[in-house]
KOLROLO-312165 format. One record per residue (C-alpha): x, z negated, y; residue in three letters; residue number from 1. Coordinates in Angstrom, 3 decimals. Layout:
# residues N
<pt><x>X</x><z>Z</z><y>Y</y><zafi>ALA</zafi><fipa>NUM</fipa></pt>
...
***
This chain:
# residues 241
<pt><x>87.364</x><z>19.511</z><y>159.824</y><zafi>UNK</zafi><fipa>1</fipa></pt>
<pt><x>85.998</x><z>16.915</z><y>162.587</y><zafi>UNK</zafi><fipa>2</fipa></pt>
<pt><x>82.826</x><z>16.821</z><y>163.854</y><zafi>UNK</zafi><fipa>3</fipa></pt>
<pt><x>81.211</x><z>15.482</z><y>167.223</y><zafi>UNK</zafi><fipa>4</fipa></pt>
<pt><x>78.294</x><z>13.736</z><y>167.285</y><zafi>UNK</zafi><fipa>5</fipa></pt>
<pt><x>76.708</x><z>13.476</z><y>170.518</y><zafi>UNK</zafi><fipa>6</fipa></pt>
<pt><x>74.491</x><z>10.778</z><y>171.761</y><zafi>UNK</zafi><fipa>7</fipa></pt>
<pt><x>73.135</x><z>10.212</z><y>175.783</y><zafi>UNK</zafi><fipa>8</fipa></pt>
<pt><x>70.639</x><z>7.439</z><y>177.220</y><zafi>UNK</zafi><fipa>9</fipa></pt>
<pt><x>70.638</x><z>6.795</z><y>180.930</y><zafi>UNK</zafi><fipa>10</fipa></pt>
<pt><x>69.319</x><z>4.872</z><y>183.591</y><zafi>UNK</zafi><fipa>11</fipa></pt>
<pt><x>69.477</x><z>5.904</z><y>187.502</y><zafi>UNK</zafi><fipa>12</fipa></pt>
<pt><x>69.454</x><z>3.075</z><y>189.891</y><zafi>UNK</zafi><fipa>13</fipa></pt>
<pt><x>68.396</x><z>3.804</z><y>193.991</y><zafi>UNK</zafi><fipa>14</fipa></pt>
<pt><x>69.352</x><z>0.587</z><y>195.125</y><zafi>UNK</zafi><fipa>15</fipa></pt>
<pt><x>72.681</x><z>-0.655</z><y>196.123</y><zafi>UNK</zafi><fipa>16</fipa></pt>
<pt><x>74.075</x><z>-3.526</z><y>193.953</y><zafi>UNK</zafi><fipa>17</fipa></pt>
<pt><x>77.085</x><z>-5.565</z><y>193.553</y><zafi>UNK</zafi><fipa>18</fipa></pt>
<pt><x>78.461</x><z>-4.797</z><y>189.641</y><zafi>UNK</zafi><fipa>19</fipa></pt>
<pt><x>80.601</x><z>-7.682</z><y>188.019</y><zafi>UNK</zafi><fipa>20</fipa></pt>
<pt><x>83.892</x><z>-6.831</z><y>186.252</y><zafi>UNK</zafi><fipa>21</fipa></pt>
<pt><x>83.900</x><z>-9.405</z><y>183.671</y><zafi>UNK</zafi><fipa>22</fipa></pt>
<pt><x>88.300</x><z>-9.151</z><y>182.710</y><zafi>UNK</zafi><fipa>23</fipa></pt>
<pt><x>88.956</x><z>-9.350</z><y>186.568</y><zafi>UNK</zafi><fipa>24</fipa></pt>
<pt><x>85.999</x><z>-11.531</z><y>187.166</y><zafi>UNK</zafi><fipa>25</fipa></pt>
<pt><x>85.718</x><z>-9.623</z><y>190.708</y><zafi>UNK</zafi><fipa>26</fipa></pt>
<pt><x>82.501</x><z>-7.888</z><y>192.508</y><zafi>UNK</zafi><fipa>27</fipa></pt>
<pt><x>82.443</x><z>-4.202</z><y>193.411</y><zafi>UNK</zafi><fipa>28</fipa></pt>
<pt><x>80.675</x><z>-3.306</z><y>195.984</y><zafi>UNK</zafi><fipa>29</fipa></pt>
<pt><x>78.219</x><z>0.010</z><y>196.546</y><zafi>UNK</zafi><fipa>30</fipa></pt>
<pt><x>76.669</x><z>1.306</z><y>199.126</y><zafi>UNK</zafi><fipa>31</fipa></pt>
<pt><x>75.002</x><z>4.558</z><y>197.409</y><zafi>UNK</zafi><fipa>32</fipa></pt>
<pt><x>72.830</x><z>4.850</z><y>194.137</y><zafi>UNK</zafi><fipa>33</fipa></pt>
<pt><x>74.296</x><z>4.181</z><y>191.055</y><zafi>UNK</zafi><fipa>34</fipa></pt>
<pt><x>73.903</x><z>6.346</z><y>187.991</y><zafi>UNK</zafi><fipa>35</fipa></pt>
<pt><x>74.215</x><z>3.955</z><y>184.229</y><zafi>UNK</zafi><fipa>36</fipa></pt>
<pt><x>75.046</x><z>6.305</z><y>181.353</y><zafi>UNK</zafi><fipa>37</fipa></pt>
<pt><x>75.684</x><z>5.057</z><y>177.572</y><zafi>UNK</zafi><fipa>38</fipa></pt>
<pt><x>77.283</x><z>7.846</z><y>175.719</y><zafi>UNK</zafi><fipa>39</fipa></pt>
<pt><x>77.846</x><z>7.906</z><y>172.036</y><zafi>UNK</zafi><fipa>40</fipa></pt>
<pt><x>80.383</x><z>10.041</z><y>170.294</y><zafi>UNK</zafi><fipa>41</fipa></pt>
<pt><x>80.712</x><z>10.321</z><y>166.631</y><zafi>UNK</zafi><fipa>42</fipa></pt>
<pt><x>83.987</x><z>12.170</z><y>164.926</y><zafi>UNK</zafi><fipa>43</fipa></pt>
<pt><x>83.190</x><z>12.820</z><y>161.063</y><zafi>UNK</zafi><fipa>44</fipa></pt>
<pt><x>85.799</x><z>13.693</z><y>158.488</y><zafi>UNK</zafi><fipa>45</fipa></pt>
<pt><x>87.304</x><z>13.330</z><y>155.212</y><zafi>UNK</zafi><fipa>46</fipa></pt>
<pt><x>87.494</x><z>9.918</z><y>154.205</y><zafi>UNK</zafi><fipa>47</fipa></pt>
<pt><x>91.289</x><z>8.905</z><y>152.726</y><zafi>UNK</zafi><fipa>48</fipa></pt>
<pt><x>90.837</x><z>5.451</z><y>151.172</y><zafi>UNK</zafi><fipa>49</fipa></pt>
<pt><x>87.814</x><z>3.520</z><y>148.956</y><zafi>UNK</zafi><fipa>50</fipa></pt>
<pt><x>86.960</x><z>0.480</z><y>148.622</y><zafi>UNK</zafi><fipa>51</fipa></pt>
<pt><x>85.942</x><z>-1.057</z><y>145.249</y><zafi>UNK</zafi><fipa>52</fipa></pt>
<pt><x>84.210</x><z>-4.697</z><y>144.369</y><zafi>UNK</zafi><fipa>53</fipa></pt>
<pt><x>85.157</x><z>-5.501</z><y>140.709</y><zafi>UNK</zafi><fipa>54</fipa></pt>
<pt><x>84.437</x><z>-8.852</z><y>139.002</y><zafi>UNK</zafi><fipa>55</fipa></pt>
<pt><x>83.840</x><z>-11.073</z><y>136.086</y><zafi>UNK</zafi><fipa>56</fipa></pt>
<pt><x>81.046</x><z>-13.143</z><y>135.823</y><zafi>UNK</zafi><fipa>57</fipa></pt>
<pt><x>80.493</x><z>-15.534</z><y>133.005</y><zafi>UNK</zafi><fipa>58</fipa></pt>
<pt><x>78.985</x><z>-18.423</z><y>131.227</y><zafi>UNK</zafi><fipa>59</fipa></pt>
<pt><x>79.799</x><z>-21.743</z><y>128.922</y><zafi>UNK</zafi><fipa>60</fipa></pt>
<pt><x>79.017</x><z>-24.736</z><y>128.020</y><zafi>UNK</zafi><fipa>61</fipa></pt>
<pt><x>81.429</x><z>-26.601</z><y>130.438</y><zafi>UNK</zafi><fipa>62</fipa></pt>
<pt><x>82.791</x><z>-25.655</z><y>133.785</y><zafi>UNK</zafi><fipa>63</fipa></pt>
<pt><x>85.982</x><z>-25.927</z><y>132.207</y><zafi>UNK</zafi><fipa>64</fipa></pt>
<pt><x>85.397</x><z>-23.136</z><y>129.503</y><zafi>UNK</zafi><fipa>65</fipa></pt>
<pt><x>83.500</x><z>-21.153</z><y>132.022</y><zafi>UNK</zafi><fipa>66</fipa></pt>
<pt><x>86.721</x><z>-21.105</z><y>134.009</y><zafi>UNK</zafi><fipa>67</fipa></pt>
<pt><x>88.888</x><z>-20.415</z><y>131.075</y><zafi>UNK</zafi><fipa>68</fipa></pt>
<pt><x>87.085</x><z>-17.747</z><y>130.088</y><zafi>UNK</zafi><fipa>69</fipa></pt>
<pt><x>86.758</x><z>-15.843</z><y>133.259</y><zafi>UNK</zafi><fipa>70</fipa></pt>
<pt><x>90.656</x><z>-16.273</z><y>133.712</y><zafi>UNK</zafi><fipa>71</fipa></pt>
<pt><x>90.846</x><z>-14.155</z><y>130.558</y><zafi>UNK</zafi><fipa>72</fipa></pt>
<pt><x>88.644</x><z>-11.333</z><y>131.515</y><zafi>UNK</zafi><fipa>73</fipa></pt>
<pt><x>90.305</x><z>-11.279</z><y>134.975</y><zafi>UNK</zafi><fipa>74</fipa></pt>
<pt><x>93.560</x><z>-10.720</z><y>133.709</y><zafi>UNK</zafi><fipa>75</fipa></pt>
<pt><x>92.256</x><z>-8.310</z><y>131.061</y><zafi>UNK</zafi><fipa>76</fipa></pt>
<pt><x>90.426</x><z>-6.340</z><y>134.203</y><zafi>UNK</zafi><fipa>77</fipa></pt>
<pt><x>93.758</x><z>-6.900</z><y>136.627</y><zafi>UNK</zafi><fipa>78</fipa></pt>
<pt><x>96.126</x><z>-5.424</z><y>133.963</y><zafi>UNK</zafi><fipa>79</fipa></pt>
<pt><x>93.796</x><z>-2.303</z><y>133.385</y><zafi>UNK</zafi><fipa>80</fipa></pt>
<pt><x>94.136</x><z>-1.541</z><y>137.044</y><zafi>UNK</zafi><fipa>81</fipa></pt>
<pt><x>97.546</x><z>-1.963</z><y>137.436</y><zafi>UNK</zafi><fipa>82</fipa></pt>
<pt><x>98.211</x><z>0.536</z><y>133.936</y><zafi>UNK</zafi><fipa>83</fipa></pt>
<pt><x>95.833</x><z>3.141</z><y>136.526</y><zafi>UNK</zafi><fipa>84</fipa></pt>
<pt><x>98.550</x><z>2.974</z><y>139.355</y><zafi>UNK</zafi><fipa>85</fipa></pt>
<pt><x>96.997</x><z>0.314</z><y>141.489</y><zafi>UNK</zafi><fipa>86</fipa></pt>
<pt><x>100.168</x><z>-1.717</z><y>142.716</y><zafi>UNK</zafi><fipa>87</fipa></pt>
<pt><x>99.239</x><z>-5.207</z><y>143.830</y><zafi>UNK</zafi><fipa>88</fipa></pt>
<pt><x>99.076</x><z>-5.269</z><y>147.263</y><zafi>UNK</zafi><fipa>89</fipa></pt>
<pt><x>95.644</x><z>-3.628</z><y>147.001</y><zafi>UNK</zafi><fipa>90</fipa></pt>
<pt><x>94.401</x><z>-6.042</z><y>144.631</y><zafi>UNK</zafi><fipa>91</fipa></pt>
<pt><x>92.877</x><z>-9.344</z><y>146.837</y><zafi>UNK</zafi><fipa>92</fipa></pt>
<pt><x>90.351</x><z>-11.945</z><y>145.264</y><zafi>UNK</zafi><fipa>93</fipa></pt>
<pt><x>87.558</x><z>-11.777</z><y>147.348</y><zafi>UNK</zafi><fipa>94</fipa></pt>
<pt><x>85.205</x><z>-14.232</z><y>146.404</y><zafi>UNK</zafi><fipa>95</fipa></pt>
<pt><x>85.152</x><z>-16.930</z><y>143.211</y><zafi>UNK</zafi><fipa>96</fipa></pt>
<pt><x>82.204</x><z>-19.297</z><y>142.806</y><zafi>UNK</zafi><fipa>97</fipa></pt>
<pt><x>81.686</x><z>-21.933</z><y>139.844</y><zafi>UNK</zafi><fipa>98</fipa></pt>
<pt><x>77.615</x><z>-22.902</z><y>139.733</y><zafi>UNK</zafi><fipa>99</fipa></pt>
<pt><x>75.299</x><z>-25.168</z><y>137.491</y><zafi>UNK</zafi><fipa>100</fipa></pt>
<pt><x>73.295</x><z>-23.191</z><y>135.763</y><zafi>UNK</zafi><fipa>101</fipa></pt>
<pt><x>69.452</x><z>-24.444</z><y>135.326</y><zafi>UNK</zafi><fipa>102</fipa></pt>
<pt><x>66.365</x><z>-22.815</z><y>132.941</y><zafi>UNK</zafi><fipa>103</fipa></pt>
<pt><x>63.499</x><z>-22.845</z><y>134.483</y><zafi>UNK</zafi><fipa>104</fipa></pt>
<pt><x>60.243</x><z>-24.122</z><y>132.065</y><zafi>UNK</zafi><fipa>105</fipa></pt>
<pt><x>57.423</x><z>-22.099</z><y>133.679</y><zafi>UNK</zafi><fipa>106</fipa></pt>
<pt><x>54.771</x><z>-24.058</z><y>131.655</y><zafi>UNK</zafi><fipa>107</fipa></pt>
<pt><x>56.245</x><z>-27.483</z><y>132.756</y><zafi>UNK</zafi><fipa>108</fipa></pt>
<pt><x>57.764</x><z>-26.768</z><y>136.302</y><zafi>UNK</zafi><fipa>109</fipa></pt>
<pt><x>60.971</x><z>-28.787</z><y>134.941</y><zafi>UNK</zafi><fipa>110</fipa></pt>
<pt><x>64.480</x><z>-27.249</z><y>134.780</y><zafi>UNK</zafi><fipa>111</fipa></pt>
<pt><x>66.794</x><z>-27.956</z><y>132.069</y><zafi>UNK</zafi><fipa>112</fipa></pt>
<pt><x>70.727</x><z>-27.999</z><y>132.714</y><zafi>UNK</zafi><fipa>113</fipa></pt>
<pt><x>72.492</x><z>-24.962</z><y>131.000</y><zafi>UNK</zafi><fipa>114</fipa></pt>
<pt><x>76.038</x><z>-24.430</z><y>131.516</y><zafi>UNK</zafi><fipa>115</fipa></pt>
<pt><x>77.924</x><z>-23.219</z><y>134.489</y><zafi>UNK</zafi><fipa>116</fipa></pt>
<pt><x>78.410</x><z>-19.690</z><y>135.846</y><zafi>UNK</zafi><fipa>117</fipa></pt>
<pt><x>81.487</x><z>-18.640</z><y>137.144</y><zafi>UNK</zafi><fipa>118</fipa></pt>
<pt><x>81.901</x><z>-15.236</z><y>139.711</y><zafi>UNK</zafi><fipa>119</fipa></pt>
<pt><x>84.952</x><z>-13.761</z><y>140.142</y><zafi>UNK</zafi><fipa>120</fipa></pt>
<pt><x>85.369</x><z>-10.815</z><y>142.558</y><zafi>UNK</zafi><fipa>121</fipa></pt>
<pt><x>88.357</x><z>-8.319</z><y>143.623</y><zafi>UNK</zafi><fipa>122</fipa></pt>
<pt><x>88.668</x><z>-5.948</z><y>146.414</y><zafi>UNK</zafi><fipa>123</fipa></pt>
<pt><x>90.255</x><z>-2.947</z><y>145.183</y><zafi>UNK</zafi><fipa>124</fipa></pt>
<pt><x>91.277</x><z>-0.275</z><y>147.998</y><zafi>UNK</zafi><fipa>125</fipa></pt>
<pt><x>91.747</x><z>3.112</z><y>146.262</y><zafi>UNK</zafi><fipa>126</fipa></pt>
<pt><x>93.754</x><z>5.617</z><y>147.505</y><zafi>UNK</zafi><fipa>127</fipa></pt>
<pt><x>93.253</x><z>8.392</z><y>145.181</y><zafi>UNK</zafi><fipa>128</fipa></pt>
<pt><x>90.222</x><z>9.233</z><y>145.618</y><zafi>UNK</zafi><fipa>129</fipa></pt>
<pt><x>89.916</x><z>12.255</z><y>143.075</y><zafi>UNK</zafi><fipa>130</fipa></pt>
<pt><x>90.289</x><z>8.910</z><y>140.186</y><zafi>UNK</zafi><fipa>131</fipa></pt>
<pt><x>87.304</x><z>7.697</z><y>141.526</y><zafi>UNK</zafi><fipa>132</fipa></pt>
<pt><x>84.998</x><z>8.023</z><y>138.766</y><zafi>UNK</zafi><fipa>133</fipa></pt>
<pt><x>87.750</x><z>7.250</z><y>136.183</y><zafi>UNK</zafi><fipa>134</fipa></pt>
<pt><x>88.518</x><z>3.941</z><y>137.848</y><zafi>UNK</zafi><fipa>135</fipa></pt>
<pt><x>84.827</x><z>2.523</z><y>137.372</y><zafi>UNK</zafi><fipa>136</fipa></pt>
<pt><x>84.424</x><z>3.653</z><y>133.787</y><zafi>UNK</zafi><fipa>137</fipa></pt>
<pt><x>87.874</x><z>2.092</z><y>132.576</y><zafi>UNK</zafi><fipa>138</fipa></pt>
<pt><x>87.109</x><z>-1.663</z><y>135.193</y><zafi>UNK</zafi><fipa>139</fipa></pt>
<pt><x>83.432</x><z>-1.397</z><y>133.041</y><zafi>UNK</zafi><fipa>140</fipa></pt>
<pt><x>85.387</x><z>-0.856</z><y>129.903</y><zafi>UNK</zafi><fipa>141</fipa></pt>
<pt><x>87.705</x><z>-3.478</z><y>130.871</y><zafi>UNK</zafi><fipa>142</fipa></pt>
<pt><x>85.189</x><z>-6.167</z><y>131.231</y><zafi>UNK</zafi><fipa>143</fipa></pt>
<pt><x>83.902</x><z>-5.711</z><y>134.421</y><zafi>UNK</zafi><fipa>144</fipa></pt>
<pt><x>80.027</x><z>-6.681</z><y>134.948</y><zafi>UNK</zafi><fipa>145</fipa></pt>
<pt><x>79.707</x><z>-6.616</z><y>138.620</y><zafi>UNK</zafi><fipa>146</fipa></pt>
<pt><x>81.153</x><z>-3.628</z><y>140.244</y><zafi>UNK</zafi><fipa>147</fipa></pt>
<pt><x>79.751</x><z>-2.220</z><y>143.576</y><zafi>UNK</zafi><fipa>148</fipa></pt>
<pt><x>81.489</x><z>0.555</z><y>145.619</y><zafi>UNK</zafi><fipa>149</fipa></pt>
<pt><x>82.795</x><z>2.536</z><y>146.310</y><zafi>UNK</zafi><fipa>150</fipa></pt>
<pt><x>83.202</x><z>2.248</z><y>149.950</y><zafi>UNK</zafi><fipa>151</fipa></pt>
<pt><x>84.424</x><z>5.335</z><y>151.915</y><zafi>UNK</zafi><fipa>152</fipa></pt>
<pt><x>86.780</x><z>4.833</z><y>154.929</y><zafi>UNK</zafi><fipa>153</fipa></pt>
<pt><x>89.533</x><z>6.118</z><y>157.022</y><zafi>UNK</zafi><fipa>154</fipa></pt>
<pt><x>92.740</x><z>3.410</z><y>156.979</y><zafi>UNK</zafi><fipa>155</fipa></pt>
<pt><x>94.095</x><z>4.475</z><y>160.242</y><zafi>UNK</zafi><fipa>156</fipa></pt>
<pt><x>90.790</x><z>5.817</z><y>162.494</y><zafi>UNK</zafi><fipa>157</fipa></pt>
<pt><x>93.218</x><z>5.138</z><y>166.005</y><zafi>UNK</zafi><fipa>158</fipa></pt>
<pt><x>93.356</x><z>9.137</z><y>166.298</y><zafi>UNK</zafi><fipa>159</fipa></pt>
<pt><x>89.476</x><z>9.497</z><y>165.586</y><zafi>UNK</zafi><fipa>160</fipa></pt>
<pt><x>88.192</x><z>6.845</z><y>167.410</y><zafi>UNK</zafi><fipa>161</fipa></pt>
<pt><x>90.942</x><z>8.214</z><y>170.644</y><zafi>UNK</zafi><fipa>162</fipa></pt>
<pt><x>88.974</x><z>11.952</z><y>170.075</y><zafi>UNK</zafi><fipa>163</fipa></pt>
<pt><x>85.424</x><z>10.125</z><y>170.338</y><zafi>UNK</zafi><fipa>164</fipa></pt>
<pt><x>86.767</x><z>8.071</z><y>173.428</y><zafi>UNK</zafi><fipa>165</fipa></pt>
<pt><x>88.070</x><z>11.096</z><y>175.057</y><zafi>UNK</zafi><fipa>166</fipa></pt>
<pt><x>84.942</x><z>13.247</z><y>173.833</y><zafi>UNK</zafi><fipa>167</fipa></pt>
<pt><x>82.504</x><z>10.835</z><y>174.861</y><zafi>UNK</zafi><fipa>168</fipa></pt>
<pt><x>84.416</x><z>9.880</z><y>178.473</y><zafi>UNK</zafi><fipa>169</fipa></pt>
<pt><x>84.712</x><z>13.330</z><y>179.334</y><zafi>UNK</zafi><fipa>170</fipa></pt>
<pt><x>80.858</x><z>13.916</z><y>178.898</y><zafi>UNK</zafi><fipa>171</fipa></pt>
<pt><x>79.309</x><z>10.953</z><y>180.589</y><zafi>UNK</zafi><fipa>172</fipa></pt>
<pt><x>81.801</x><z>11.978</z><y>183.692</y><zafi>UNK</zafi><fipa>173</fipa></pt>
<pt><x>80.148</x><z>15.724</z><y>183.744</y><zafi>UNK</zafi><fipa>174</fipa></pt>
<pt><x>76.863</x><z>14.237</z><y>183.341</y><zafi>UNK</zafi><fipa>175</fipa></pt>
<pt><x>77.294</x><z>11.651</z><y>186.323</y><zafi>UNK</zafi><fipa>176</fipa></pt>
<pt><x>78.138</x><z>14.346</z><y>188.387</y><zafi>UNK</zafi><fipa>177</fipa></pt>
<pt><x>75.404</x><z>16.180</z><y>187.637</y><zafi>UNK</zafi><fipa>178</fipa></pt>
<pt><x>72.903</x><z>13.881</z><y>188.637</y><zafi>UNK</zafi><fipa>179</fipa></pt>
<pt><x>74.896</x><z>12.924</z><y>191.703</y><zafi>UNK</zafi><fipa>180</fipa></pt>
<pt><x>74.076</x><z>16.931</z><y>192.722</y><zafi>UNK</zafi><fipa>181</fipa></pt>
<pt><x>70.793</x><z>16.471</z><y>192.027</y><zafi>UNK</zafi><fipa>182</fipa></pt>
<pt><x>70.444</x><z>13.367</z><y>193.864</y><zafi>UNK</zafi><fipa>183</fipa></pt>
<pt><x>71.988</x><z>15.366</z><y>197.180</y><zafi>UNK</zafi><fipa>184</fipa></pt>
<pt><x>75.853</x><z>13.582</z><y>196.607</y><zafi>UNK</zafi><fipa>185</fipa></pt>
<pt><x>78.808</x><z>15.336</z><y>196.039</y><zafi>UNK</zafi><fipa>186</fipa></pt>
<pt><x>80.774</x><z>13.335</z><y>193.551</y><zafi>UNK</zafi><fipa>187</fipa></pt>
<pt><x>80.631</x><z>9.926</z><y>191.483</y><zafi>UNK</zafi><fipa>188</fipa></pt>
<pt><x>83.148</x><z>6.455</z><y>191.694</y><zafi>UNK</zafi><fipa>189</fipa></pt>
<pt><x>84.041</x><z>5.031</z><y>188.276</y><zafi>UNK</zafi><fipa>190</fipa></pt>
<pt><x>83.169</x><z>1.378</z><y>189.029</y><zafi>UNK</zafi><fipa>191</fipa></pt>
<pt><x>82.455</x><z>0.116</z><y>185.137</y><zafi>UNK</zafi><fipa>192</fipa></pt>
<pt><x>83.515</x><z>1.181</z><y>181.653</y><zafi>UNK</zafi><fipa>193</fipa></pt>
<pt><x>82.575</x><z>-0.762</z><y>178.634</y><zafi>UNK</zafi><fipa>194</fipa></pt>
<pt><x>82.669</x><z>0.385</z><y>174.646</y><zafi>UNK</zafi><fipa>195</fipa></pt>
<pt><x>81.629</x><z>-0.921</z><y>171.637</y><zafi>UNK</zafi><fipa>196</fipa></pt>
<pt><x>82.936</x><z>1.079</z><y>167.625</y><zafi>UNK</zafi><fipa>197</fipa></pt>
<pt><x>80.543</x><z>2.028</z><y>165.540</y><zafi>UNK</zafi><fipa>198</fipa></pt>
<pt><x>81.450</x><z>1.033</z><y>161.485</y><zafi>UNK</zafi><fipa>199</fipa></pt>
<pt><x>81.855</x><z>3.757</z><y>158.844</y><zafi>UNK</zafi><fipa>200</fipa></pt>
<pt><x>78.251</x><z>4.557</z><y>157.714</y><zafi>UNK</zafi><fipa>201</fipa></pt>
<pt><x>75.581</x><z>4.981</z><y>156.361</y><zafi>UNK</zafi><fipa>202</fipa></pt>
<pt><x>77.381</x><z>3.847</z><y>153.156</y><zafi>UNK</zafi><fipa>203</fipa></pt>
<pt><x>75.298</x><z>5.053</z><y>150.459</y><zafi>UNK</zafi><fipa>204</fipa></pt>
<pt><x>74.572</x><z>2.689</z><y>147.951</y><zafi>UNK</zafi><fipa>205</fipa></pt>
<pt><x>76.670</x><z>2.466</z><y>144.750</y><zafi>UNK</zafi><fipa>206</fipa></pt>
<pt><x>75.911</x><z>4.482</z><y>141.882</y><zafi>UNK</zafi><fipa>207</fipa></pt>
<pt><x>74.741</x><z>3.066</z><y>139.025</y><zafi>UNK</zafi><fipa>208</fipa></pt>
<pt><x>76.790</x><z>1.901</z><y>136.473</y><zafi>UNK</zafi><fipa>209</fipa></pt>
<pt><x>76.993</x><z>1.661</z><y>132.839</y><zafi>UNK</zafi><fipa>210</fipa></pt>
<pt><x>78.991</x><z>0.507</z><y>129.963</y><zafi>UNK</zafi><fipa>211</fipa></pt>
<pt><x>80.956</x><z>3.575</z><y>127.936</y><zafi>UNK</zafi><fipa>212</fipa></pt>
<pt><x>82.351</x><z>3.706</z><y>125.171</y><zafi>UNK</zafi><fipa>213</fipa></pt>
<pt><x>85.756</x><z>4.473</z><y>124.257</y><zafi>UNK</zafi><fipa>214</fipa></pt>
<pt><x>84.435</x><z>8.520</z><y>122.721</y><zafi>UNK</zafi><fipa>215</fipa></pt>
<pt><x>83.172</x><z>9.359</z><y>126.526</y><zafi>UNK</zafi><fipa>216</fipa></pt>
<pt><x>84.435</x><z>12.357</z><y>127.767</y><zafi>UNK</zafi><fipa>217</fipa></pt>
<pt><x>83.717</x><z>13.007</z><y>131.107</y><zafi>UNK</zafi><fipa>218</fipa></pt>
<pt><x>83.834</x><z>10.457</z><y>134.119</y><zafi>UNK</zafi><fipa>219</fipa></pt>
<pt><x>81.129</x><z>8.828</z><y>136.346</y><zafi>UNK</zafi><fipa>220</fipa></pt>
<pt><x>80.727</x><z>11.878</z><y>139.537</y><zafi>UNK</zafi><fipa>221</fipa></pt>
<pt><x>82.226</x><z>10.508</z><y>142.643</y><zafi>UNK</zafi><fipa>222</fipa></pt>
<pt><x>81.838</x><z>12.978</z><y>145.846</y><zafi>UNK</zafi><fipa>223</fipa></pt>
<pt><x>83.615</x><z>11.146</z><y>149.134</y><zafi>UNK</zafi><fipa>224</fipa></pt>
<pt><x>81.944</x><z>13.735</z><y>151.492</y><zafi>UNK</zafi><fipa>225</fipa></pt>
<pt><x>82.739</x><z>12.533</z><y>155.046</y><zafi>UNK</zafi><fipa>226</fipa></pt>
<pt><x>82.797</x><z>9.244</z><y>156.760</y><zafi>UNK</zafi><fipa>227</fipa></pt>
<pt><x>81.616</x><z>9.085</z><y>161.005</y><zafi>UNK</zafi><fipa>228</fipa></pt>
<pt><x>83.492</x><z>6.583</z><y>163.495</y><zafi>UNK</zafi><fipa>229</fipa></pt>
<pt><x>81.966</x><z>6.620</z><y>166.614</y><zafi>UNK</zafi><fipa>230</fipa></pt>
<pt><x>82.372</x><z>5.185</z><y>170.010</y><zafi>UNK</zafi><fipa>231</fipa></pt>
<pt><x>79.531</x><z>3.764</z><y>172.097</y><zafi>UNK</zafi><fipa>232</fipa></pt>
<pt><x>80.312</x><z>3.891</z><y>176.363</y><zafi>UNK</zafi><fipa>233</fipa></pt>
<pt><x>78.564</x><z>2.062</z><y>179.070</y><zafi>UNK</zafi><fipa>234</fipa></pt>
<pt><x>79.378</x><z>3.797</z><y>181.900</y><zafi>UNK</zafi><fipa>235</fipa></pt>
<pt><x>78.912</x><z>2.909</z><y>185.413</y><zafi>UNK</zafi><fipa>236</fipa></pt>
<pt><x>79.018</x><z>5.095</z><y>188.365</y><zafi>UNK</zafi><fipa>237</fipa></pt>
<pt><x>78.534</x><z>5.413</z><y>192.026</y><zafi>UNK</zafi><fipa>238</fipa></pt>
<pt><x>77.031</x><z>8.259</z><y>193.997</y><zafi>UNK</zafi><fipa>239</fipa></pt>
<pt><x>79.700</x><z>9.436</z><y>196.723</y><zafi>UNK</zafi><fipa>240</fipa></pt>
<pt><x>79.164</x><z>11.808</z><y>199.489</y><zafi>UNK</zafi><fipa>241</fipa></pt>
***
């Protein structure tokens, strides 16, 4: 079930003023007060896809074996999501950085050179959510030592963010009109309209996570609860007799 969120801030203006339409690049003119709302609207509901940040990172002598090795724990970790069901297409390298690696002598100040690091990161988008918890404990067991996520999200939020629009649109035209009866008019004129989306949040941050061993029965607890899109308006109106 969605839920609306409801945000208002306003600002009433007395004085007639000439209001830019920035796609047109035209002025409208007013003769009456103008009333400014921003409305916010926020739709929550069941998230349908997670995102997951799974990687590698290790260490050698050379950048060569630090490389080599990595490519061998990647393709260990790769192959353990594809036997869960995750087909390739949501599998995309997000990030891969080869470093020096330095020790730091705190009684000298000098650093000493110490191999190379190598990082190697995937973006995982999960789609069964209920596996959740079993997909971090088998990417730990599979190698993985930098995991954060998961991310909750809706893939297609056009029919959410169309509800908030409408939601939020419908409000901040009731609410001009309002103060247009108020201020001794009888209507409003739409004269600006302006929105900005709101992300998916507040993402809570990722549980912790620890290696298990092969004996472990149950899974790390995943709950998706709900995710909020929302939809900001500027909204511009003149006072009409």
């Amino acid at each position: 079930m969605r839920k609306l969120l409801p945000s208002l801030s306003l600002a009433l203006i007395a004085l007639p003023i000439a209001v830019p339409a920035a796609a047109a690049e035209v002025q409208i003119q007013v003769q009456n007060p103008v009333v400014e709302l921003s409305v916010s609207e926020t739709v929550r509901t069941a998230p349908d896809v997670a995102m997951i940040n799974a990687g590698v990172q290790t260490r050698a002598p050379t950048a060569r074996e630090a490389i080599q090795q990595n490519a061998e724990a990647m393709d260990k970790l790769i192959a353990q999501m594809r036997q869960l069901g995750i087909e390739r297409k949501d599998i995309q390298t997000s990030s891969f950085n080869l470093s020096p690696n330095y020790r730091y002598n705190q009684q000298t100040g000098e650093q000493t050179f110490d191999g190379y690091n190598v990082n190697n990161q995937v973006s995982v988008t999960l789609r069964d959510l209920k596996s959740a918890g079993e997909v971090l404990d088998a990417l730990v067991q599979a190698g993985a030592n930098n995991v954060y996520g998961p991310t909750f999200m809706v893939e297609d939020d056009t029919a959410i963010k169309a509800e908030a629009r409408r939601t939020a649109f419908a409000r901040g035209l009731s609410q001009a009109r309002e103060y247009a009866r108020l201020a001794g008019y009888s209507d409003v004129r739409l004269i600006e309209v302006n929105e900005s989306v709101h992300g998916y949040g507040p993402v809570p941050p990722p549980p912790p996570m620890a290696v298990r061993t092969e004996s472990a029965d149950v899974s790390t607890p995943i709950e998706p609860g709900e995710v909020g899109v929302g939809i900001m308006l500027g909204l511009k109106y003149e006072m009409t007799r």
